[in-house]
C-alpha positions as CSV (number, residue, x, y, z in Angstrom):
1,X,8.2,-16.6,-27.3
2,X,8.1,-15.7,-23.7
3,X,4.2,-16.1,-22.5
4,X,4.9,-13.2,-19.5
5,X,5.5,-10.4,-22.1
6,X,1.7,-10.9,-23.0
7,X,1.6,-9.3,-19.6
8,X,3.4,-6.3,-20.4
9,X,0.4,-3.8,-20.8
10,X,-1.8,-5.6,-18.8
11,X,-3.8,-3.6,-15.7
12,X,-3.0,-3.6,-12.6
13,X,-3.1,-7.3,-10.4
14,X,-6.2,-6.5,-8.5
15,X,-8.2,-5.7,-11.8
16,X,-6.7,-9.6,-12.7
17,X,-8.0,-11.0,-9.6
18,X,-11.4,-9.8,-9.9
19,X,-11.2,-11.0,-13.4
20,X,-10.2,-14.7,-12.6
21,X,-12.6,-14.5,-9.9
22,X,-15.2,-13.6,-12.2
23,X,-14.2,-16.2,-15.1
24,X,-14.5,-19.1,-12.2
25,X,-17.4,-18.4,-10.5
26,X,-18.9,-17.7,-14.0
27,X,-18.0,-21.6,-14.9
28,X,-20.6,-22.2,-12.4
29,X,-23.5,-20.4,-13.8
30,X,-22.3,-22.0,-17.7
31,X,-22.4,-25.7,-16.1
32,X,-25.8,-25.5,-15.0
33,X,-27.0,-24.2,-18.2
34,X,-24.3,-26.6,-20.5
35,X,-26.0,-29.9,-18.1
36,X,-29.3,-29.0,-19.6
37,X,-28.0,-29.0,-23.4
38,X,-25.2,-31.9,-22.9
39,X,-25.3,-35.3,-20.9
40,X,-23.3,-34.1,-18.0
41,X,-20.0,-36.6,-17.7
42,X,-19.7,-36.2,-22.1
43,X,-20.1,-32.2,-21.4
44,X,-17.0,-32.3,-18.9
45,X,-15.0,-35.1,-20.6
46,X,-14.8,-32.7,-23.8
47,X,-14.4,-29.8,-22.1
48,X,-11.3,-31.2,-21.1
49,X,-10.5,-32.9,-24.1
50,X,-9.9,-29.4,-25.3
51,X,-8.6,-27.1,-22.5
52,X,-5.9,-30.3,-21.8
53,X,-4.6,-30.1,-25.2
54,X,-4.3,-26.3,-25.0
55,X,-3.0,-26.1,-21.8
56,X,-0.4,-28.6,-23.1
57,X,0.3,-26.6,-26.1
58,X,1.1,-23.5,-23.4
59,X,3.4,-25.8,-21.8
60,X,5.2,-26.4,-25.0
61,X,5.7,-22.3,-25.4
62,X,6.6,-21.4,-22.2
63,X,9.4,-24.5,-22.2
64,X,10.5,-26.3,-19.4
65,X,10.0,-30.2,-18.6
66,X,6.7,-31.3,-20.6
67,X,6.7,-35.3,-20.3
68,X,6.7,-37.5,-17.6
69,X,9.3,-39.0,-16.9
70,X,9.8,-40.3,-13.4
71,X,7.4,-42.4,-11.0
72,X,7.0,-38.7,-9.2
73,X,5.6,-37.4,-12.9
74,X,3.1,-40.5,-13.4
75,X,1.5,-39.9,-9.3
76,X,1.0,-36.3,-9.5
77,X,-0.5,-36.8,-13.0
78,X,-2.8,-39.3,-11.9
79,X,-3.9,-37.6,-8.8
80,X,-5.0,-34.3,-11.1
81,X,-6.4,-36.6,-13.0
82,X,-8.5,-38.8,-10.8
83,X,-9.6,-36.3,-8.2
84,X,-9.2,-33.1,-9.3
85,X,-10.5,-33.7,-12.6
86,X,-12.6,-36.6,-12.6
87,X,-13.6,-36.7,-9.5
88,X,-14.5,-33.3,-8.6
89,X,-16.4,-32.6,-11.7
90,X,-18.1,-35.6,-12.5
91,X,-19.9,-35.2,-9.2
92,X,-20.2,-31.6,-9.8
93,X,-21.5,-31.6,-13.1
94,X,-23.8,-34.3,-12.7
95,X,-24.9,-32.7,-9.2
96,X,-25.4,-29.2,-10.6
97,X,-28.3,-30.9,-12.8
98,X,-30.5,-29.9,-9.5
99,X,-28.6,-27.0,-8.0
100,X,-28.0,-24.0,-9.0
101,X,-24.9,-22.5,-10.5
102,X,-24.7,-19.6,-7.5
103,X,-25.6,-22.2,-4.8
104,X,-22.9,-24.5,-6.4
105,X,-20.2,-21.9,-6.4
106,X,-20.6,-21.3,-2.6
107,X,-20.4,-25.0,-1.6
108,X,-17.3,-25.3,-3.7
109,X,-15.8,-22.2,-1.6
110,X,-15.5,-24.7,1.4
111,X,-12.8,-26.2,-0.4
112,X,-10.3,-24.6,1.5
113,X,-12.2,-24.7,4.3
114,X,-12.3,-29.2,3.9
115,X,-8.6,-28.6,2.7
116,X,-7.5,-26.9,6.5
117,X,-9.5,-29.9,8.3
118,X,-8.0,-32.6,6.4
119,X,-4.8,-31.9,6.3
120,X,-3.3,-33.0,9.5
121,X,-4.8,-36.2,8.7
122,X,-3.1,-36.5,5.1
123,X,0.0,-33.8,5.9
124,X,0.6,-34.5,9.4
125,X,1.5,-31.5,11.3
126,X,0.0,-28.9,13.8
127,X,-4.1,-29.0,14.4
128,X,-6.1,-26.4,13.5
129,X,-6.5,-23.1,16.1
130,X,-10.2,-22.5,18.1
131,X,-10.8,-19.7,15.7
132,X,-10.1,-21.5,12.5
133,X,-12.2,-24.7,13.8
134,X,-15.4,-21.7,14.4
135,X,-14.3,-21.3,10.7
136,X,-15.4,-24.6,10.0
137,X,-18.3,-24.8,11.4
138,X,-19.7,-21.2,9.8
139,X,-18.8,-22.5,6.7
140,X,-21.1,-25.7,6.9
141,X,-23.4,-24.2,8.3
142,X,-23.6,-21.4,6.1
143,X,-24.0,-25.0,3.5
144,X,-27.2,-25.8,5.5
145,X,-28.5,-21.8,5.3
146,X,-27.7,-21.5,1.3
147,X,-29.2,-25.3,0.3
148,X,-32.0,-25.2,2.9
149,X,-32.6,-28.9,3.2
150,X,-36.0,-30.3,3.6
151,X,-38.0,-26.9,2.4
152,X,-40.2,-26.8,-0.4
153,X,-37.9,-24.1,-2.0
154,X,-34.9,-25.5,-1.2
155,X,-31.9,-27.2,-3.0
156,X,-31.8,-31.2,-3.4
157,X,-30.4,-32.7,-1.1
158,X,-28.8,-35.3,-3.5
159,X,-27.7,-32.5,-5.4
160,X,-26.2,-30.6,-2.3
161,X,-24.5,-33.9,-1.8
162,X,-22.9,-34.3,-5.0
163,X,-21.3,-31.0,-5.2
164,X,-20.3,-31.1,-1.7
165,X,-18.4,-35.0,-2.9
166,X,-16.9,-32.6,-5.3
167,X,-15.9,-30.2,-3.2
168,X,-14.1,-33.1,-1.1
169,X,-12.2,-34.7,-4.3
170,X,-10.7,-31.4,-4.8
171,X,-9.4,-31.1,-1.3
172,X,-7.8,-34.2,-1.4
173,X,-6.2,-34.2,-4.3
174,X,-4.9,-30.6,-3.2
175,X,-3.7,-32.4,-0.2
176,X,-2.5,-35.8,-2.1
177,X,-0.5,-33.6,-4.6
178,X,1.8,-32.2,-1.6
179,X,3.1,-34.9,-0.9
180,X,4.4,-35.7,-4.7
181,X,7.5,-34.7,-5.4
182,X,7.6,-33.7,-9.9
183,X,10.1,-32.5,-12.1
184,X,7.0,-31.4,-14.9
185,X,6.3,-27.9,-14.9
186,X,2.9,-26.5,-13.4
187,X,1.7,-26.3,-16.7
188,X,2.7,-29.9,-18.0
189,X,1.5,-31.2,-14.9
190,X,-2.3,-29.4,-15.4
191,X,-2.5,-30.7,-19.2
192,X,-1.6,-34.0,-18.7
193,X,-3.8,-34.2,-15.7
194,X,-6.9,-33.1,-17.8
195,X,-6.4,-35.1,-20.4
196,X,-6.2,-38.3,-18.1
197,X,-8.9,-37.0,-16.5
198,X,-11.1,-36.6,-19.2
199,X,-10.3,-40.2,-20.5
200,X,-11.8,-41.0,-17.7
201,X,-14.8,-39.0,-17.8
202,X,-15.5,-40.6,-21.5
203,X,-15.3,-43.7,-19.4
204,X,-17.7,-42.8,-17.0
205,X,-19.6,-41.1,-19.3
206,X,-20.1,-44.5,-21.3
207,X,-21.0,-46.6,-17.9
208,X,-23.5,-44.3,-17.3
209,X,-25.0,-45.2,-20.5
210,X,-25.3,-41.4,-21.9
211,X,-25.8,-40.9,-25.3
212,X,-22.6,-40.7,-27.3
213,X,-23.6,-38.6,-30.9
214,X,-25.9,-35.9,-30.5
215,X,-26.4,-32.8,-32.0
216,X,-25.6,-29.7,-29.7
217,X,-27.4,-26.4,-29.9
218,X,-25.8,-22.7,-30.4
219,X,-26.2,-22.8,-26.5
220,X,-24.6,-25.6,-25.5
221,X,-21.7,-25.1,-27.8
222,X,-21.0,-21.3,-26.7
223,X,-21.1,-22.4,-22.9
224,X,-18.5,-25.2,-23.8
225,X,-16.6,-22.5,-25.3
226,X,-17.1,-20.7,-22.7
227,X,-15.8,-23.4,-20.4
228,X,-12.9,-24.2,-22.6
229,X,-11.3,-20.8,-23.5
230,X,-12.6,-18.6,-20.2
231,X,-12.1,-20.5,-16.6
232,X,-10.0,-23.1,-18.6
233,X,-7.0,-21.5,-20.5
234,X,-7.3,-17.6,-19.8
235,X,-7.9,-18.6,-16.2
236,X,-5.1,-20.5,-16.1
237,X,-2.8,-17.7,-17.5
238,X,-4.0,-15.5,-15.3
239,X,-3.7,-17.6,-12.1
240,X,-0.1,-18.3,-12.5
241,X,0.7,-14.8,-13.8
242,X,-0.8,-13.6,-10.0
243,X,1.3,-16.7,-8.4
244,X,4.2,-15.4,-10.6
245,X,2.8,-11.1,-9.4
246,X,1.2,-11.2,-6.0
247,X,2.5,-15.1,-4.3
248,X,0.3,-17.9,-3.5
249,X,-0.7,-16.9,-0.1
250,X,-2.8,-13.9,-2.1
251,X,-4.1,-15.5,-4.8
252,X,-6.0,-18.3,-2.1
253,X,-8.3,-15.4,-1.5
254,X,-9.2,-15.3,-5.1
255,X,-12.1,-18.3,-3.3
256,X,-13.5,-15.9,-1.5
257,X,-14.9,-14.1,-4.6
258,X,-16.0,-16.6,-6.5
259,X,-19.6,-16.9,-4.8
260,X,-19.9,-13.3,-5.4
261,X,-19.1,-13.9,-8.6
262,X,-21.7,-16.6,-9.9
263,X,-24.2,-14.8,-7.6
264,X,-23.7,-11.2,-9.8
265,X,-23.8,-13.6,-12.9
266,X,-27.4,-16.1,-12.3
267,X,-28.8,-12.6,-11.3
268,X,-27.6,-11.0,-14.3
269,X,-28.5,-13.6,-16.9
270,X,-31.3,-15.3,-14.4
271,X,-32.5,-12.9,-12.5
272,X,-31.9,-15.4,-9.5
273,X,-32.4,-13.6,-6.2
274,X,-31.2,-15.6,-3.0
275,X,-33.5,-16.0,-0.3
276,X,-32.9,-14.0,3.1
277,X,-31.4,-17.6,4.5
278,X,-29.3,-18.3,1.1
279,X,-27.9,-14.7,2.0
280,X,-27.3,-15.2,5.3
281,X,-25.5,-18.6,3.9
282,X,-23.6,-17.1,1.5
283,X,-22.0,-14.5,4.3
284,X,-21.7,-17.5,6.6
285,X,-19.3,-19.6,3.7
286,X,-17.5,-16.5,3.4
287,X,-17.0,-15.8,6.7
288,X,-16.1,-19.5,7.4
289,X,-13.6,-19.1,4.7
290,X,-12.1,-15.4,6.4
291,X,-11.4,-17.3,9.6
292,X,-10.1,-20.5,8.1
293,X,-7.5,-18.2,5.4
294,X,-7.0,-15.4,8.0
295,X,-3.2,-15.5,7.3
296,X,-3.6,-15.1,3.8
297,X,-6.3,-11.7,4.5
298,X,-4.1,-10.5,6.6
299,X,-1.4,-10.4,4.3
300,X,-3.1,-8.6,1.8
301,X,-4.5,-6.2,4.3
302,X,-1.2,-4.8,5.2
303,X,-0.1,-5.1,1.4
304,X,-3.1,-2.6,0.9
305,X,-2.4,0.1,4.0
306,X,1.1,0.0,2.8
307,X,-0.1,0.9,-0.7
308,X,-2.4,3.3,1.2
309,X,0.4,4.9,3.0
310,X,2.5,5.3,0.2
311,X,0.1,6.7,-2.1
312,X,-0.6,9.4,0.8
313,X,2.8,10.3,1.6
């Protein structure tokens, strides 16, 4: 069976990214409602229980190498597992106890933004430009705007703190991961990296002292579904299908939609409403984001006026 022919009648790549965009910035909104029905490190360790298997099973179908097998293998594996899985959403999880799925989703959309600063630290290589460092520093403070630290209506600043932690696992292991060298497929790689990771979470979990056998309402076990089946393995289909459609450099802007995204969603099921400053914040992240990425948006602006210009001609 050949997993691209389940793209033969699918619409068109843009209607794909906004539907990726859409299933991860709704995992967002269905964490901070799961955190409330699950203890938070046991909600993410079974979510990946599950989407790791499945995503292993995809591997299997789609063929290719599926076991590690070289010391190459066994890094990469363990750095999806401890910072991409563990550490980015154990701090997430537990942090989106106090903050909101929407405010989450935009402090995670730095990630690129931490990824750009760090990397000539952990890659080496060229500094960043003037205008990508004003990046930087729209995007955090476009942070400050959306949390608003310190006011009586504002986020937690514990919480803001966890999620941002995440935010930085993420990065590195991005980073860590380029410098790995792995004969597993992309696939492979991502189920074996969950499931480590989730061991670990069931560790954690455990330390933490959170109960171990409860009994989970409708609720909880829809958004787990959720979780599971929507940003986990339809996500992941539909990610490497735009790698696969549309290259890597375009599919990085899929990031800048997410906020949007869980935003449309909490007010939706929510009614949440951001405050003039957590809009201004939200613009700010997004803008931070435009300048640090500008390659990548200007690529798919001229991809777009040369779709334009053929369509008119």
């Amino acid at each position: 069976m050949n997993i691209r022919s389940i793209w033969r009648d699918a619409p068109t790549d843009r209607v794909l990214f906004v539907l990726l965009a859409t299933l991860w910035g709704g995992s967002f909104v269905a964490i901070e409602v799961g955190v409330t029905e699950w203890p938070p490190l046991l909600f993410a360790a079974i979510r990946y229980d599950l989407a790791g298997a499945l995503v292993l099973a995809i591997a299997a179908v789609r063929g290719g190498p599926a076991l590690p097998r070289t010391r190459g293998d066994l890094t990469a594996v363990a750095t999806v597992a401890v910072f991409v899985i563990f550490g980015h959403h154990a701090l997430l999880y537990v942090g989106q106890g106090s903050v909101p799925g929407a405010v989450a989703s935009a402090i995670v959309a730095l990630s690129p933004v931490v990824t750009a600063l760090l990397a000539p630290v952990f890659l080496g290589g060229g500094e960043l430009g003037g205008v990508q460092y004003v990046g930087v520093g729209a995007g955090f403070l476009g942070v400050v705007a959306v949390t608003n630290p310190g006011a009586a209506a504002g986020v937690p600043a514990i919480g803001a703190l966890l999620v941002f932690g995440a935010t930085v696992a993420f990065a590195l292991g991005t980073l860590l991961l380029r410098r790995v060298s792995t004969t597993l497929s992309a696939a492979a790689l991502q189920g074996w990296g969950m499931l480590a990771g989730a061991a670990l979470l069931h560790g954690g979990s455990r330390a933490l002292g959170e109960p171990q056998a409860m009994a989970a309402s409708a609720t909880g076990l829809g958004t787990l579904a959720f979780l599971v089946v929507g940003p986990g393995v339809i996500a992941f289909l539909l990610y490497f299908h735009l790698l696969d459609s549309v290259g890597a450099t375009r599919t990085t802007l899929v990031g800048y939609l997410e906020p949007m995204a869980a935003a449309g969603l909490a007010f939706a099921l929510f009614g949440y409403v951001p405050t003039p400053g957590a809009a201004l914040g939200f613009a700010l992240v997004l803008g931070g984001f435009a300048l640090v990425e500008g390659h990548a948006l200007r690529v798919a602006a001229g991809d777009a006026v040369g779709r334009l210009r053929t369509t008119l001609s």
